[in-house]
C-alpha positions in Angstrom: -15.7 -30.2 7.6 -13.8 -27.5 9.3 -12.7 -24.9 6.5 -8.9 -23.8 7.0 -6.7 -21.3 5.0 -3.5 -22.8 4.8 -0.9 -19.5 4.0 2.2 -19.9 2.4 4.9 -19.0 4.3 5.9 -15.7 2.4 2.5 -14.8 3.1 3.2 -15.6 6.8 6.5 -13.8 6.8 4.8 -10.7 5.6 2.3 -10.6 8.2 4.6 -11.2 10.9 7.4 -8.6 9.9 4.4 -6.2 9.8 3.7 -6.3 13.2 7.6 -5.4 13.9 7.9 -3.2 11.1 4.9 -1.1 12.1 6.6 -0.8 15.5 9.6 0.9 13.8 8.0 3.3 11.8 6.1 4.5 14.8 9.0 4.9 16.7 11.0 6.6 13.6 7.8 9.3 13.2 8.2 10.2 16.8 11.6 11.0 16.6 11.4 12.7 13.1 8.3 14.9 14.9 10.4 15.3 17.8 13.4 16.6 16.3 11.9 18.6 13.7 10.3 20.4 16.1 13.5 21.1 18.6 15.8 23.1 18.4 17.9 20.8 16.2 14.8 20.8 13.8 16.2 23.5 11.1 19.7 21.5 10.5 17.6 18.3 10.3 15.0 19.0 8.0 18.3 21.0 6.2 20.0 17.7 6.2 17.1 16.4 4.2 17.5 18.5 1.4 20.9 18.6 1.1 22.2 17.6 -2.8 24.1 14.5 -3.8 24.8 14.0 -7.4 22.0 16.4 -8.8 19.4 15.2 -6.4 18.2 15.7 -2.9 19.1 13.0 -0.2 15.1 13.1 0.2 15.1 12.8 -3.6 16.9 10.1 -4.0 15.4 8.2 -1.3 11.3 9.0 -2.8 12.8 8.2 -6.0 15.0 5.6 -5.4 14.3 3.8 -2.2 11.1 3.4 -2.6 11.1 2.0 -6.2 12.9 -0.8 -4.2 9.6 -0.8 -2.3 7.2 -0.5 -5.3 9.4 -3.8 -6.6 8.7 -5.8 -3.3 5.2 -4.4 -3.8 5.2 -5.7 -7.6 6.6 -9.2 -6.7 3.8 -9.2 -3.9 1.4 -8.5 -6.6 2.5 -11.3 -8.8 2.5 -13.9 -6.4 -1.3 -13.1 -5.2 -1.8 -13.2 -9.0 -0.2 -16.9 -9.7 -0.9 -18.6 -6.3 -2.8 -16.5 -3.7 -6.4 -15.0 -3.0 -5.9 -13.1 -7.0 -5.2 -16.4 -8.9 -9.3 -17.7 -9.2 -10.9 -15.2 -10.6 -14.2 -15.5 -8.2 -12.2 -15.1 -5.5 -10.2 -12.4 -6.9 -13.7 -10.1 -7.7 -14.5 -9.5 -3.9 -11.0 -7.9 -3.0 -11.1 -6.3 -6.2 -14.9 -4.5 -6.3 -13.5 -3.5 -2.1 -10.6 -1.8 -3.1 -12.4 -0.2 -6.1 -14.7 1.4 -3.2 -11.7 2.1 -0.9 -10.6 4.4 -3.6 -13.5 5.7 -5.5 -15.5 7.2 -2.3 -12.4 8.7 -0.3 -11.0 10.1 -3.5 -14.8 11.7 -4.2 -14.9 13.1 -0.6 -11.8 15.0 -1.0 -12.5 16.1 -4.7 -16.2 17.3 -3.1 -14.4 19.2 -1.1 -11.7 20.8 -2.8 -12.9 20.5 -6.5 -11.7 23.5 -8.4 -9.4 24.6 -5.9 -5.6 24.7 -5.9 -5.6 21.8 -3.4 -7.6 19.7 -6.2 -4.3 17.4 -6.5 -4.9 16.1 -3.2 -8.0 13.9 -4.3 -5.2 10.6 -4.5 -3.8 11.0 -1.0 -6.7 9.6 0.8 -6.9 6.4 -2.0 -4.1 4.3 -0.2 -3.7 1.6 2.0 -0.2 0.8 4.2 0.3 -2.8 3.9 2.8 -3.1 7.1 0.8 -0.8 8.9 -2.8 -2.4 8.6 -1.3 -6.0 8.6 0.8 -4.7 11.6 -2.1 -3.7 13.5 -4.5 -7.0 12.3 -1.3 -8.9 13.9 -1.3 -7.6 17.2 -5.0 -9.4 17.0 -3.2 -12.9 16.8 -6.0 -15.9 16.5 -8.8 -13.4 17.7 -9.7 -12.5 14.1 -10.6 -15.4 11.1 -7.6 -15.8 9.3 -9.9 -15.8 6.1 -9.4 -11.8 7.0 -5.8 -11.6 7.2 -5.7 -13.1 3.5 -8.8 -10.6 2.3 -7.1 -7.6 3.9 -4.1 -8.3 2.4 -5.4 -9.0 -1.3 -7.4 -5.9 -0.6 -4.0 -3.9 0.3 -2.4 -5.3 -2.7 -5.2 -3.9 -5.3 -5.3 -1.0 -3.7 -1.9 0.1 -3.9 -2.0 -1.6 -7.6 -4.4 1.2 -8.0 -2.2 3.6 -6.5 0.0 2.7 -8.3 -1.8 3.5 -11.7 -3.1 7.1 -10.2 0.6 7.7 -10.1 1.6 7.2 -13.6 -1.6 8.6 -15.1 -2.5 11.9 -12.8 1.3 12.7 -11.4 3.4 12.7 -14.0 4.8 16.4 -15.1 7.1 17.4 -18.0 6.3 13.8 -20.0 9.5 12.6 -22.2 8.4 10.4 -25.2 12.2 9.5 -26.1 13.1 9.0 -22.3 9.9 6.7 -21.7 10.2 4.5 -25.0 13.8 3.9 -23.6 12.3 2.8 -20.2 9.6 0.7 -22.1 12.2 -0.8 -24.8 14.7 -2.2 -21.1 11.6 -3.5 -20.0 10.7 -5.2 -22.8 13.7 -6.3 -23.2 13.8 -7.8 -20.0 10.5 -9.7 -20.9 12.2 -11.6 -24.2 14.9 -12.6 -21.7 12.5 -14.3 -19.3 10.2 -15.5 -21.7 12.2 -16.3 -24.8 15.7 -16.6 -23.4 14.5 -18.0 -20.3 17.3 -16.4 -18.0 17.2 -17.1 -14.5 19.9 -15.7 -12.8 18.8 -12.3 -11.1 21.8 -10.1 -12.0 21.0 -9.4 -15.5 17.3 -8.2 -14.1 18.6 -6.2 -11.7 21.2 -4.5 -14.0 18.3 -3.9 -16.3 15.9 -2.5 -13.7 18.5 -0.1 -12.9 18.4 1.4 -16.8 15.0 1.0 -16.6 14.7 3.3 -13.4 17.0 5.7 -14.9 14.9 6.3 -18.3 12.0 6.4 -16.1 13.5 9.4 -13.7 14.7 11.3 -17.1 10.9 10.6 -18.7 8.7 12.2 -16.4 6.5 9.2 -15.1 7.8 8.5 -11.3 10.4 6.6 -10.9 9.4 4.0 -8.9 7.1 3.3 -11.8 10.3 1.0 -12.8 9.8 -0.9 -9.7 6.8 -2.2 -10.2 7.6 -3.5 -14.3 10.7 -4.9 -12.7 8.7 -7.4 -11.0 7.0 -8.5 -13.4 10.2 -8.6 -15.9 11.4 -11.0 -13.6 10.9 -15.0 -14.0 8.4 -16.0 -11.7 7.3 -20.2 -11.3 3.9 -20.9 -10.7 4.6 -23.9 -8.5 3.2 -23.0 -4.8 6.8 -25.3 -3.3 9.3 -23.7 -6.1 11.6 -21.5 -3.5 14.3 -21.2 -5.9 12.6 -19.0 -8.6 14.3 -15.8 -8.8 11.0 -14.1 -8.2 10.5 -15.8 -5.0 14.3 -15.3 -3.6 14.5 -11.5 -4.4 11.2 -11.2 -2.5 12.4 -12.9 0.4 15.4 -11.3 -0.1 13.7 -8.0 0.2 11.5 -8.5 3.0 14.1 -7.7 5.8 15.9 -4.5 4.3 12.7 -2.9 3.1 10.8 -3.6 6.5 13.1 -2.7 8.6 15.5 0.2 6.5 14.0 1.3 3.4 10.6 2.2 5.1 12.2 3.5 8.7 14.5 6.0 6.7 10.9 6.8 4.4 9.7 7.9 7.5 12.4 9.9 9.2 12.4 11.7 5.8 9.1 12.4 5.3 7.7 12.9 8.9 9.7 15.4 9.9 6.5 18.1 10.2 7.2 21.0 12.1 3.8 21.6 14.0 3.3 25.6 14.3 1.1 27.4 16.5 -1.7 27.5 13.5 -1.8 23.8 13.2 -5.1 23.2 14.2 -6.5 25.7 12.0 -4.8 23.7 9.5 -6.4 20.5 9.9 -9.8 22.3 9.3 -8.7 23.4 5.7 -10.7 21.5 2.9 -7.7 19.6 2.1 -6.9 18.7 5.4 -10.3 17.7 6.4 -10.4 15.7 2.5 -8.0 13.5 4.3 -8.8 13.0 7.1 -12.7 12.1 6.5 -11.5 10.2 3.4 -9.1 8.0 5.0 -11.2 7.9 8.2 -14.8 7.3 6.8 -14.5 7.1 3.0 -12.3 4.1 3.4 -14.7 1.8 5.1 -17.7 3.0 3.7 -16.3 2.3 0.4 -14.9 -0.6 1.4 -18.2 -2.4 3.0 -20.8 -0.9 0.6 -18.7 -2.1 -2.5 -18.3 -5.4 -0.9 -21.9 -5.7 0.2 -23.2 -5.0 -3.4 -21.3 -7.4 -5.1 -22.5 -9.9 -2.5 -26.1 -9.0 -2.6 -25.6 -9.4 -6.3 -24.2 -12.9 -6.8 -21.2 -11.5 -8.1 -19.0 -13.2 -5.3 -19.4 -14.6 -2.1 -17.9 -13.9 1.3 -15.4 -16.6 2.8 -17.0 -18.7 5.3 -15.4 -17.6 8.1 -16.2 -14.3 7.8 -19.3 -11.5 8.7 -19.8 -8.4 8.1 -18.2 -6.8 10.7 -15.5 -8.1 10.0 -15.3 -6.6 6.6 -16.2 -3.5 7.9 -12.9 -4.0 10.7 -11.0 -4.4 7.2 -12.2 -1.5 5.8 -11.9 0.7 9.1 -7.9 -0.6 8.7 -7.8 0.3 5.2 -8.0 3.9 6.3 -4.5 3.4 7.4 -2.9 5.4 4.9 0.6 6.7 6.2 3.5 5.8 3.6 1.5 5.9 0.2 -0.7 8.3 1.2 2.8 10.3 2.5 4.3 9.5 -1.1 1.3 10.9 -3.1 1.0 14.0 -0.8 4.8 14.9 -2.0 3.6 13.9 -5.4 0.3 16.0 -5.3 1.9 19.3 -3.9 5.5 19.9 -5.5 7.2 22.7 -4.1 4.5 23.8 -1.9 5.7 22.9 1.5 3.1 24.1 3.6 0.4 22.1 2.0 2.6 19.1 1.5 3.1 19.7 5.4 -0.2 20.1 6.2 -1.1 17.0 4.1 1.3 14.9 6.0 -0.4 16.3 9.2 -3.5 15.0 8.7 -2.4 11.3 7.1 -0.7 10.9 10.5 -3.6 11.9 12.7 -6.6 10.2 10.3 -4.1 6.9 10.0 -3.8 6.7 13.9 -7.6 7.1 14.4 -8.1 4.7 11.5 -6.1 2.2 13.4 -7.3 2.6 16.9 -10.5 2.3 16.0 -10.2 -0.3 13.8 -8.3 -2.2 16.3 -11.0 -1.4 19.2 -13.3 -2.7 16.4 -12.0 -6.0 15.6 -11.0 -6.9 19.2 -14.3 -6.0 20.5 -16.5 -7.7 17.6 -14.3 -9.7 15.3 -14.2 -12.9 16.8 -15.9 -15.5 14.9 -19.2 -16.9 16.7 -20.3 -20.1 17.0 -21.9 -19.8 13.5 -19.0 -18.7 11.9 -16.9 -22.0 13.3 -18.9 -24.7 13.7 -17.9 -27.5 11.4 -22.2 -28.4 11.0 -22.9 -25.1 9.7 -19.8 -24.6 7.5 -20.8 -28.2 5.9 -24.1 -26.1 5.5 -23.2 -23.3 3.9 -21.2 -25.3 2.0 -23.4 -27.8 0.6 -25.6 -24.1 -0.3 -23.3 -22.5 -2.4 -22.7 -26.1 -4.3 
């Protein structure tokens, strides 16, 4: 019989506000480039950096914003864990072992490169994946690509910036407070016993919590948006694929709209605003710059396919039926998509060193737009499935083989 992914219709939301959301965040970096590099630039980038209680309105918006986005990210992550590609573990390992390569060999290009060197920091920048964008750009695709690669791509995504998310707390944190941290970590265990012992469902005392939580995790040294991610997991979260009203489910719907089309839009006038001198291509020939670029650019689907492939040719996993190689290789020439992690860790990696955190943000942009035009060419050119990849007889085949 005809094999069929049925999605749930988060998933399907996700997918679809990526496509419109990647839109926007083009449109805000070409007006963040344009008016950083006017005449208007200097009291633009100045606005920026201006100080509200203590912290920089670009501050508060890495710090603070974007936990918001790390939380969507978290609940994301839970639900592939309970109910998506993540919740067998078989089908779990393929996603998993690809985004292990997606990181290990772009983060080994860029350490190969500037290992022992002050730019050394930079090794994480090339290790992400943008969700909106790459599922953004996959959209635009429509039914011309097996939707078995929509839902690998995105589990892919996920891990990836689970890993992310981990090189962040372990490799970026500075000045480490033991007595702020064991505050953080007592609110979220605390939030924990409620869902689990007390079983409290209303979202409120979460979110009150979180808050804390965020704040003890600002004061400890470990990034704030750390917080983000424990939130969602703090939060009660049903198992049952048709529960809507869990609280997990409704603050991620909730979310959806405000970080697609705000949190991430402002991320990007704040962070794009590069001001491109007259040495600018010398710059993207620097070891870091280059790091970047060939990381995000080539380390991502080289990784990506050879990790995949090996734990294929091993018996470890199995692809899904509707899917070939090249496909796998168009996922991994999307995964070099990097933009608004790989923005984030580049701010992380370089603190108060503006001209290699601007340099850094230089080449994300250019390696992410190759990565995506080529990866688009790629999937529209090769990626739709053949005869064999479709045909009920050979799918009963196949499936009759691996039984």
């Amino acid at each position: 019989m005809r094999i069929e992914r049925r999605l749930s219709n988060t998933f399907k939301e996700f997918a679809a506000s990526g496509k419109a959301g990647g839109i926007i965040l083009i449109l805000c970096t070409l007006i963040s480039l344009g008016i950083a590099n006017s005449p208007a630039g200097g009291a633009y980038l100045g606005f920026w950096h201006a100080h509200i209680a203590g912290l920089s309105i670009e501050h508060w918006i890495n710090d603070a914003l974007m936990a918001v986005f790390f939380l969507l990210i978290g609940l994301e992550l839970e639900r592939e864990l309970y109910n998506g590609e993540l919740s067998e573990f078989r089908n779990a390992l393929l996603p998993m072992l690809a985004a292990t390569g997606g990181i290990a060999v772009p983060a080994l290009i860029h350490f190969g490169l500037n290992g022992g060197t002050p730019t050394q920091a930079g090794a994480g920048i090339p290790m992400a994946t943008d969700i909106a964008f790459a599922l953004g750009v996959l959209a635009l695709l429509g039914s011309r690509v097996p939707a078995s690669l929509k839902v690998f791509l995105t589990a892919l995504a996920v891990m990836d910036d689970l890993g992310a998310i981990v090189v962040i707390g372990l490799f970026y944190t500075s000045d480490l407070s033991f007595l702020y941290l064991s505050g953080a970590l007592a609110v979220f265990a605390c939030l924990v016993a409620m869902n689990r012992l007390m079983r409290v469902m209303a979202l409120l005392p979460y979110l009150l919590g979180g808050a804390l939580m965020w704040f003890f995790m600002l004061k400890s040294g470990v990034h704030a948006t750390i917080a983000g991610v424990l939130l969602a997991f703090a939060i009660p979260y049903s198992a049952r694929q048709d529960d809507e009203q869990s609280p997990s489910h409704r603050l991620e719907h909730a979310l959806h709209k405000p970080v697609t089309f705000l949190i991430l839009p402002i991320f990007a006038l704040a962070n794009t605003g590069i001001v491109i001198g007259s040495g600018w291509a010398s710059e993207l020939l620097t070891s870091n710059s280059l790091g970047i670029m060939l990381g995000l650019v080539a380390g991502k689907p080289v990784g990506i396919f050879l990790f995949s492939f090996a734990a294929v040719s091993l018996g470890l996993c199995r692809l899904p039926l509707d899917l070939a190689w090249r496909h796998v290789l168009g996922a991994g020439l999307l995964g070099g998509i990097g933009f608004t992690m790989s923005i984030f860790i580049a701010n992380l990696a370089f603190p108060g060193q503006p001209e290699a955190v601007n340099a850094s943000k230089m080449a994300i942009l250019l390696a992410s737009l190759i990565a995506g035009v080529v990866g688009f060419a790629w999937l529209k050119a090769m990626g739709s499935p053949t005869v064999s990849d479709t045909d009920p007889d050979t799918l009963d085949l196949e499936a009759e083989e691996t039984r």
